[in-house]
N, C-alpha and C positions, 0 to 999 in steps of 0.2 A: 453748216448743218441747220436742218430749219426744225428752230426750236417751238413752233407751234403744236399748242396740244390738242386734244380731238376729243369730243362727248359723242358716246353714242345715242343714236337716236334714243335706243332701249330707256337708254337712261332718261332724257328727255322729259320721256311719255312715262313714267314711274310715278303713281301718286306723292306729290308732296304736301297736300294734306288731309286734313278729314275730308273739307267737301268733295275731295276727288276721289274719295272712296268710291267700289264698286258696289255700295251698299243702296238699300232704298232709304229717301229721304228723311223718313220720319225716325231713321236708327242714325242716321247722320246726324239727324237733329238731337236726339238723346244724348249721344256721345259727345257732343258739343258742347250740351247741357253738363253731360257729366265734370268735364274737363274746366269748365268756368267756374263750376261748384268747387273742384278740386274734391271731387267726393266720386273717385274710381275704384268700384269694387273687382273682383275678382270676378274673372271669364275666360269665357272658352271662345275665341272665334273657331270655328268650325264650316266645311264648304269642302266641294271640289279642288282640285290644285289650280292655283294661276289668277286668284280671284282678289288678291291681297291681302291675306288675314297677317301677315310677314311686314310688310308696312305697314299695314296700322297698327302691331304692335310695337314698332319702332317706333312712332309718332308718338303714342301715350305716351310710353316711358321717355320720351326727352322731354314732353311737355312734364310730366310729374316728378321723373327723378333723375333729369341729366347728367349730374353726377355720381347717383347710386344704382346703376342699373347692372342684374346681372342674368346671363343668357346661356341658353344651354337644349341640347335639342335631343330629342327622343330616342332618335337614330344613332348616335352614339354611345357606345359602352358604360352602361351606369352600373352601379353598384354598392353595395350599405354606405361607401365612402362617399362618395356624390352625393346621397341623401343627407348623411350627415354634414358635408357642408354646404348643402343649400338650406339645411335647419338651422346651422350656427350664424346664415346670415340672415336670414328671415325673422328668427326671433330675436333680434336685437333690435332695436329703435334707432333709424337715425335721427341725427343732432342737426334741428333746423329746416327738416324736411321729411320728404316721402322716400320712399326704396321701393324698385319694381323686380322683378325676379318673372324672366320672360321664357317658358318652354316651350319650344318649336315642336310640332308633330308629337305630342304627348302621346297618341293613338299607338305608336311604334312602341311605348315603353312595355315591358312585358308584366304584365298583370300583377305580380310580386313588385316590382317596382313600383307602381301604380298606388298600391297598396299600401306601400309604405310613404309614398307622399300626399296620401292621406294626413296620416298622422301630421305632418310638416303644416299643412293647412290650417288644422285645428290647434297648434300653437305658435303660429307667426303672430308676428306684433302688428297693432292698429296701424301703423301706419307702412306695413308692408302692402303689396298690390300684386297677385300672382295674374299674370297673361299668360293662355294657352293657345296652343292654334291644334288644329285638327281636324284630318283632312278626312278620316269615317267615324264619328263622334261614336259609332256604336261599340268604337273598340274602346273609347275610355270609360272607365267602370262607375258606376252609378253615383259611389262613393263618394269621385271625382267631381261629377255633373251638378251633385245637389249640392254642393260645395259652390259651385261659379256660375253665372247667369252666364249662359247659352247665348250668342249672337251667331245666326247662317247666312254666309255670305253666299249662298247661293240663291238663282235669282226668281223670285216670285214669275211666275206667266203674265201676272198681272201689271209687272214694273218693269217690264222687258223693254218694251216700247221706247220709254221714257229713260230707261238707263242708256239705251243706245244710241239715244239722241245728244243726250247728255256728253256723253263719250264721245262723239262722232264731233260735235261742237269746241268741246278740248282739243283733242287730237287736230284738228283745221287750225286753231290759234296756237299752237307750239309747232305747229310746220311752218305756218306764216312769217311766228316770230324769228327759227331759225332759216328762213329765207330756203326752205327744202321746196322745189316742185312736186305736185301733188297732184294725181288727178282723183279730185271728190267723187265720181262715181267707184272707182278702184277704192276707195278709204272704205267705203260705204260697205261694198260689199266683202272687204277682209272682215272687218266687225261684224256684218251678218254671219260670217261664213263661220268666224272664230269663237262670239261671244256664246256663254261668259268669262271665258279662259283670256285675261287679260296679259295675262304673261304671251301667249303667243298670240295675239292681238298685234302684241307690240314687235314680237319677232317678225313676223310676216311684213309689217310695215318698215322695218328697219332693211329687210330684205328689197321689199318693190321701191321703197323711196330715198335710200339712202344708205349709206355706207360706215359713214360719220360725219360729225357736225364738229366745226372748230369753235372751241371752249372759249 
């Protein structure tokens, strides 16, 4: 039996860190900033789907609370129950560190819910950290918004250029490294064709160039 295991490409090409965000430099730079400081307030990534607001809120929270992270998404059935235990963790202080409490697709939650994790904000404890993602920021309610600094991962006209390059430069050194044949015109133009949607960036490429790579 051949016990060899296999990474998808998908996987690969997945940011694994800040610099490899799909973001422009100078919100790279910030979040950098933020995370050396150990001074991460609460936010909303916010963008189109496929841009990575999902990995970078997986990143913050291992870099600030590896052990205390807890997660939960929009899309799922919530109800005064859920509020209330995302209050009883929130407002308590961890011992020795930070706690992050990460809601996926806040946008989906329905305006009563919303509403009620208002309140949850206004008494978490200093050293909780609430991450939001959200993919039409218009659906989360004001309330919400003035509450958490805003980051849109969708992409400036201005930083298009330079994100592509950026990406196009990656994507060539993690084919190289996993010894995948590549032809760089074909690279070039899936990422014209796909970007900013990095998630099928990486599909398309896992499609033309590969199948899987051995781990």
């Amino acid at each position: 039996m051949n016990n060899q295991t296999h990474q998808l490409l998908t996987d690969l090409l997945r940011p694994q860190s800040i610099d490899e965000l799909g973001l422009a430099e100078e919100d790279i730079r910030r979040l950098k900033q933020m995370l050396s400081q150990d001074s991460i307030m609460d936010m909303i990534f916010h963008g189109r789907t496929g841009t990575g607001k999902t990995a970078a809120c997986t990143m913050i929270s291992k870099r600030i609370a590896p052990e205390n992270t807890l997660r939960w998404n929009g899309a799922a059935a919530w109800n005064m129950d859920t509020i209330t235990q995302i209050d009883t963790y929130a407002a308590t202080r961890a011992l020795g560190g930070r706690k992050a409490c990460l809601v996926d697709e806040v946008d989906l939650l329905p305006k009563k819910m919303q509403n009620a994790l208002r309140s949850v904000l206004d008494k978490k404890s200093m050293n909780t950290a609430f991450i939001f993602t959200a993919n039409d920021i218009k659906k989360v309610i004001p309330a919400i918004q003035s509450r958490a600094l805003l980051v849109c991962f969708d992409v400036a006209p201005a930083d298009c250029t330079e994100m592509k390059q950026r990406l196009q430069t990656r994507y060539m050194r993690i084919l190289s490294e996993a010894n995948i044949p590549y032809e760089p015109v074909r690279l070039e133009r899936i990422i014209e064709d796909h970007f900013p949607d990095l998630r099928s960036v990486a599909n398309h490429l896992q499609w033309e160039f590969g199948t899987a790579v051995a781990a």
